[in-house]
C-alpha positions as CSV (number, residue, x, y, z in Angstrom):
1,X,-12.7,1.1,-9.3
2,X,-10.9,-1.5,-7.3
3,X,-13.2,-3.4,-5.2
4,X,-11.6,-6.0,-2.9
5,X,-13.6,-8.4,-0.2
6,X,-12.4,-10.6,2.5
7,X,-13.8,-12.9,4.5
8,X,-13.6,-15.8,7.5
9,X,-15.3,-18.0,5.5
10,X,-15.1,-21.0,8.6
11,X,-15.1,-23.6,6.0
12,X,-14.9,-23.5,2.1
13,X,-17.3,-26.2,1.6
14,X,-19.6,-25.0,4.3
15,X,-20.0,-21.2,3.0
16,X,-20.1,-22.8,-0.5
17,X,-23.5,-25.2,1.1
18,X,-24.2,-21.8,2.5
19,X,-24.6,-20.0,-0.8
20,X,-21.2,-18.2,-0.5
21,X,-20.4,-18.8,-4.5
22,X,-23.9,-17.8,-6.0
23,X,-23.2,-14.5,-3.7
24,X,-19.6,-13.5,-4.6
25,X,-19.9,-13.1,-8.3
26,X,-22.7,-10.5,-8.1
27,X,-20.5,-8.5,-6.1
28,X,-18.3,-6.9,-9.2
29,X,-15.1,-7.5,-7.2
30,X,-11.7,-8.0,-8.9
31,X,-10.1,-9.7,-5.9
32,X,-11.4,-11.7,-3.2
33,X,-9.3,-13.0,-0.2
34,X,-10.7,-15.9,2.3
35,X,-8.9,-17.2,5.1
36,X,-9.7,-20.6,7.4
37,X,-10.4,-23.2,4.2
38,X,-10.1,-26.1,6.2
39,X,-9.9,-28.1,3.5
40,X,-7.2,-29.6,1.0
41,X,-6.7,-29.2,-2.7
42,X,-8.5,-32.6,-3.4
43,X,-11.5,-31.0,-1.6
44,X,-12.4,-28.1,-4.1
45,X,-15.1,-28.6,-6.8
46,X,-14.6,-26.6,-9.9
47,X,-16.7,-24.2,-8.5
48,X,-14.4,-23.4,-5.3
49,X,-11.4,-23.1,-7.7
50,X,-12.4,-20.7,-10.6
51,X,-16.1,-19.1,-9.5
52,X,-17.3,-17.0,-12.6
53,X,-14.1,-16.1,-14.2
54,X,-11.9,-15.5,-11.5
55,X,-9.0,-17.8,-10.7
56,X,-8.7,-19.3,-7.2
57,X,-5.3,-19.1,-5.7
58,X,-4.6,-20.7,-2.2
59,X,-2.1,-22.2,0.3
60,X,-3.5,-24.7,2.4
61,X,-2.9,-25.9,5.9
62,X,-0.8,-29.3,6.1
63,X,-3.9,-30.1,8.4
64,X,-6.8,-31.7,6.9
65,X,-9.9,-29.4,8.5
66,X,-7.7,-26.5,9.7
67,X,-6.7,-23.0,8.4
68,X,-5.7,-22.0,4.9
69,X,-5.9,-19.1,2.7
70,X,-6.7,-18.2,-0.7
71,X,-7.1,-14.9,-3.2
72,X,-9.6,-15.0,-5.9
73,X,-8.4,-12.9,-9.1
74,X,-10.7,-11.4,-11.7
75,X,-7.2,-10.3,-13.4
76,X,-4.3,-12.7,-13.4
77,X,-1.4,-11.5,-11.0
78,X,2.0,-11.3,-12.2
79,X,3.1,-13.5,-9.1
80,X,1.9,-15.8,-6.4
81,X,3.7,-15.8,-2.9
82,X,2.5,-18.8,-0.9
83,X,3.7,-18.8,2.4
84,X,6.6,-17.0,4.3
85,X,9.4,-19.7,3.8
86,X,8.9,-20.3,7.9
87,X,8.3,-23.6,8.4
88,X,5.8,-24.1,11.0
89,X,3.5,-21.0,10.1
90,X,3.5,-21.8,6.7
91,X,2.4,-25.4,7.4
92,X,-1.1,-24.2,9.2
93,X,-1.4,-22.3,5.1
94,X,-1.4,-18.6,7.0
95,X,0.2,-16.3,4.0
96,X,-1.1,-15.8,0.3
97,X,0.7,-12.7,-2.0
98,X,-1.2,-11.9,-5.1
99,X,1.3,-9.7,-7.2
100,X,0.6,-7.1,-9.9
101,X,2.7,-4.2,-11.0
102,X,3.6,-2.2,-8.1
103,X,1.2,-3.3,-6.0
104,X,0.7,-6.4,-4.0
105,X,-2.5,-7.8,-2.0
106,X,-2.5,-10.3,0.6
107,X,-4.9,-12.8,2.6
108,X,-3.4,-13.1,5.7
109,X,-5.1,-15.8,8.8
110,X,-3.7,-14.6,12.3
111,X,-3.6,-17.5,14.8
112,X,-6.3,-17.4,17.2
113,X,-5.5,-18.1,20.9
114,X,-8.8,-18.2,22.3
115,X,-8.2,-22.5,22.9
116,X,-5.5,-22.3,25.4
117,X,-2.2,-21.1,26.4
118,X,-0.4,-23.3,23.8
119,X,-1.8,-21.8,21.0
120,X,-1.8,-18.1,22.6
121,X,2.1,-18.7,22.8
122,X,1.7,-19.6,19.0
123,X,0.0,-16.4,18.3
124,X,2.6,-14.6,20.1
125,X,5.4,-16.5,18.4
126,X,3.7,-15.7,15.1
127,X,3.0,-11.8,15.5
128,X,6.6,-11.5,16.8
129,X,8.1,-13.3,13.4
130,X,5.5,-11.4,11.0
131,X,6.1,-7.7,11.9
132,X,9.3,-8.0,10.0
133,X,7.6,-8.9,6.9
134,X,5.1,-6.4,7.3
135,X,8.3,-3.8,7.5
136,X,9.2,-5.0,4.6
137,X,6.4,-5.0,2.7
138,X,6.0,-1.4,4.2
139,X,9.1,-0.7,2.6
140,X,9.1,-2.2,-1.0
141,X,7.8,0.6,-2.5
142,X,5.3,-1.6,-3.6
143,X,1.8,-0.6,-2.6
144,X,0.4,-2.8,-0.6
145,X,-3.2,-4.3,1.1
146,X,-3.3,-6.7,3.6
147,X,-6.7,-8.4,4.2
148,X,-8.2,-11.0,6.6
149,X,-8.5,-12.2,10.0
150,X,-6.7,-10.5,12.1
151,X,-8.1,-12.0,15.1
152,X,-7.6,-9.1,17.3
153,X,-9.7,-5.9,17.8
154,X,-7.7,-2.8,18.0
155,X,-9.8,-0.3,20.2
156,X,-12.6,-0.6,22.8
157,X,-14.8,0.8,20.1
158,X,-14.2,-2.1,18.2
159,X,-16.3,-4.5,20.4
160,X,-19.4,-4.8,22.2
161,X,-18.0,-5.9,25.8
162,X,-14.8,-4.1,26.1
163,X,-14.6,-4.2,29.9
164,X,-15.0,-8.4,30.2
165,X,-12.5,-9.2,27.5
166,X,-9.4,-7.5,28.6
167,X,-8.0,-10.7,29.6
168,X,-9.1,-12.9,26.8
169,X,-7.1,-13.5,23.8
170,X,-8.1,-11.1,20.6
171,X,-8.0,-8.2,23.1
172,X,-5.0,-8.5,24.7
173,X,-3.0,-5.5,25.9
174,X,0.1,-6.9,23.8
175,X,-1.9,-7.6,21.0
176,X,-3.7,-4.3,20.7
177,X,0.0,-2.8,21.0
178,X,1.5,-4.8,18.2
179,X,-1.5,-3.7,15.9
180,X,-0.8,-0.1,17.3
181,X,2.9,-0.6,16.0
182,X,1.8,-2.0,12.8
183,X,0.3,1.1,12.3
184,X,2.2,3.8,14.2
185,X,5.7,2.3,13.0
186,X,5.1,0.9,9.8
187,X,2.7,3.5,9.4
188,X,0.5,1.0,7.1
189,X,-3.4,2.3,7.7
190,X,-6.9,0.5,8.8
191,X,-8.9,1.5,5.5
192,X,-12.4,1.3,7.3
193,X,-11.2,2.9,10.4
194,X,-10.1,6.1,8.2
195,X,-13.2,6.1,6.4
196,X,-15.7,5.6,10.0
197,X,-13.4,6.6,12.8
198,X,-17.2,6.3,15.0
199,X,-18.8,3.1,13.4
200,X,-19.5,1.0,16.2
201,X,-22.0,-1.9,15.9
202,X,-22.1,-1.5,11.7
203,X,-18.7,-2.2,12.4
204,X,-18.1,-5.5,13.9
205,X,-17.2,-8.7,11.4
206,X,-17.4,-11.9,13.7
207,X,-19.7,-13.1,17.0
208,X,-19.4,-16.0,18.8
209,X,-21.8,-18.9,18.0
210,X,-22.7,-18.8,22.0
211,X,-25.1,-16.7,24.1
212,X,-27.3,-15.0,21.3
213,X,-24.4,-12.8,19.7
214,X,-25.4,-12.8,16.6
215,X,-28.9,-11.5,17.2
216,X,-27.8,-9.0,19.9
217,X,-24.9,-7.8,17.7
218,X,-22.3,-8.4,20.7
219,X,-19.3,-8.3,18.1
220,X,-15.9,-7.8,17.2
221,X,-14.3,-5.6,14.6
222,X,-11.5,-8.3,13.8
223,X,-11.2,-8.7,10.2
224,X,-9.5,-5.7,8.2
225,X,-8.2,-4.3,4.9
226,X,-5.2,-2.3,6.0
227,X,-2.8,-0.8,3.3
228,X,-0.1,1.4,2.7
229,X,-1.0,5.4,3.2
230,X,-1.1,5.9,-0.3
231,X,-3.5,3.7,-1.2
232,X,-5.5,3.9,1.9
233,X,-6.2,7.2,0.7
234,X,-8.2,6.3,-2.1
235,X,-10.3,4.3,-0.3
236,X,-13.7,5.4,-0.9
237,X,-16.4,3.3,1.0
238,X,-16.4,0.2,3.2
239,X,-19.2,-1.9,4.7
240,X,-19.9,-5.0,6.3
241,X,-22.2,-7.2,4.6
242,X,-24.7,-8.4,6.9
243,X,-27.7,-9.6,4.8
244,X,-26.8,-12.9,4.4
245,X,-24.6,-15.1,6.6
246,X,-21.9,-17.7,4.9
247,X,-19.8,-17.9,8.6
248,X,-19.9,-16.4,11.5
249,X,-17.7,-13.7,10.0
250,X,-18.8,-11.4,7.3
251,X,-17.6,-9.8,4.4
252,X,-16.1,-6.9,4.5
253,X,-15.8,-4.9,1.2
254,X,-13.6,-1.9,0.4
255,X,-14.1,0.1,-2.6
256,X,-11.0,1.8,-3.9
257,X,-10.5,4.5,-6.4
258,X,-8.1,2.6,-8.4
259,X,-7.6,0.1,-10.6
260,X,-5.4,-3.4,-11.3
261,X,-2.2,-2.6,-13.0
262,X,-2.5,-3.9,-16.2
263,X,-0.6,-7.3,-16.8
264,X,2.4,-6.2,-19.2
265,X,2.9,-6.8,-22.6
266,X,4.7,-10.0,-24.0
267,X,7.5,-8.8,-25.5
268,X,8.2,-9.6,-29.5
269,X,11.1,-12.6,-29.6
């Protein structure tokens, strides 16, 4: 069984102050994928870098205090892919490849545009210049799961106000329709959406720090595991964890009825 988290953890070293590294190992997960470090390198204890056995991998942001990725690996991949060899995305630490035999996983930060015009442009710019990587992982023949902040919720069902956010940015008509595509074109799949095509309130992974949200539930379903049909399909069971908080996302975890390739064989000189 291949069990694989991600989360917004809003801060390395304030989800590690938060208990985030006492909680991840108990979890039995062979990969874990966290997006929005905001931190750099020379930041990271020991602990932060190789938690109980697994290896940290991560691409930060050039910008102390802003973005980054990273994957942690119970099994060593064959292959790290930092970044997308695009300048200015790859400088905000936005794109993080783990790769195994046949199969690759990914920790991937969307830009939010919730401050401002600027960065919804940004967002835009980003979505545009990514959908032709997605194709192409779609296309490898590689399997393939992308996880992590997405920063946009698909459907109405996938957040509490529907109706008052249609103009804001993470709900976007042109948003929702490049997610559509991502799906409908590159036919990759939403893993929990397969397995709940109903879950509502279970279902939402971040609320905003104003107005209550957290203790009314007024979410958004904006984080995701989505990955290519065939392994989508052996997807067996999803959940939000919710018992503890280490951000104001949370975890969400996907079982899958699969396991790592195996790392191959040195060959005999």
């Amino acid at each position: 069984m291949l069990r694989i988290i991600t989360l917004n953890l809003n801060g390395i070293r304030s989800a590690a102050a938060k208990g985030f590294f006492e909680w991840m190992p108990r979890q039995r997960a062979q990969v874990v994928c966290v997006q929005e470090l905001k931190a750099l390198a020379a930041d990271l204890t020991a602990e932060m870098m190789r938690p109980d056995r697994m290896q940290g991998y991560f691409h930060f942001s050039q910008r102390r205090g802003y973005s980054g990725v990273g994957i942690y690996c119970k099994q060593a991949p064959e292959r790290i892919v930092e970044g997308l060899g695009i300048a200015d995305i790859d400088a905000e630490g936005r794109y993080l490849e783990a790769r195994y035999d046949g199969l690759s996983i990914v920790s991937l930060y969307v830009p939010s545009g919730s401050a401002g015009p600027e960065r919804q442009a940004v967002k835009f710019s980003f979505m545009e210049r990514f959908f032709p990587v997605l194709k192409k992982l779609a296309g490898s023949g590689r399997e393939c799961i992308v996880c992590g902040d997405i920063n946009i919720a698909h459907k109405e069902i996938d957040l509490k106000n529907w109706r008052s956010n249609q103009k804001n940015s993470g709900f976007l008509p042109e948003e929702r329709a490049w997610l559509t595509r991502v799906f409908d074109e590159l036919g990759f799949v939403d893993v929990y959406r397969r397995l709940y095509p109903d879950a509502t309130g279970e279902a939402y992974t971040w609320w905003s720090n104003r107005g209550r949200a957290w203790e009314k539930n007024v979410g958004w379903r904006i984080d995701y595991q989505i990955a290519t049909p065939k392994l989508a399909q052996l997807a067996r069971r999803a959940f939000v964890y919710k018992e503890r908080r280490f951000s104001d996302h949370a975890p969400l975890i996907v079982d899958y009825d699969v396991d790592l390739p195996a790392a191959p064989k040195s060959r005999a000189p």
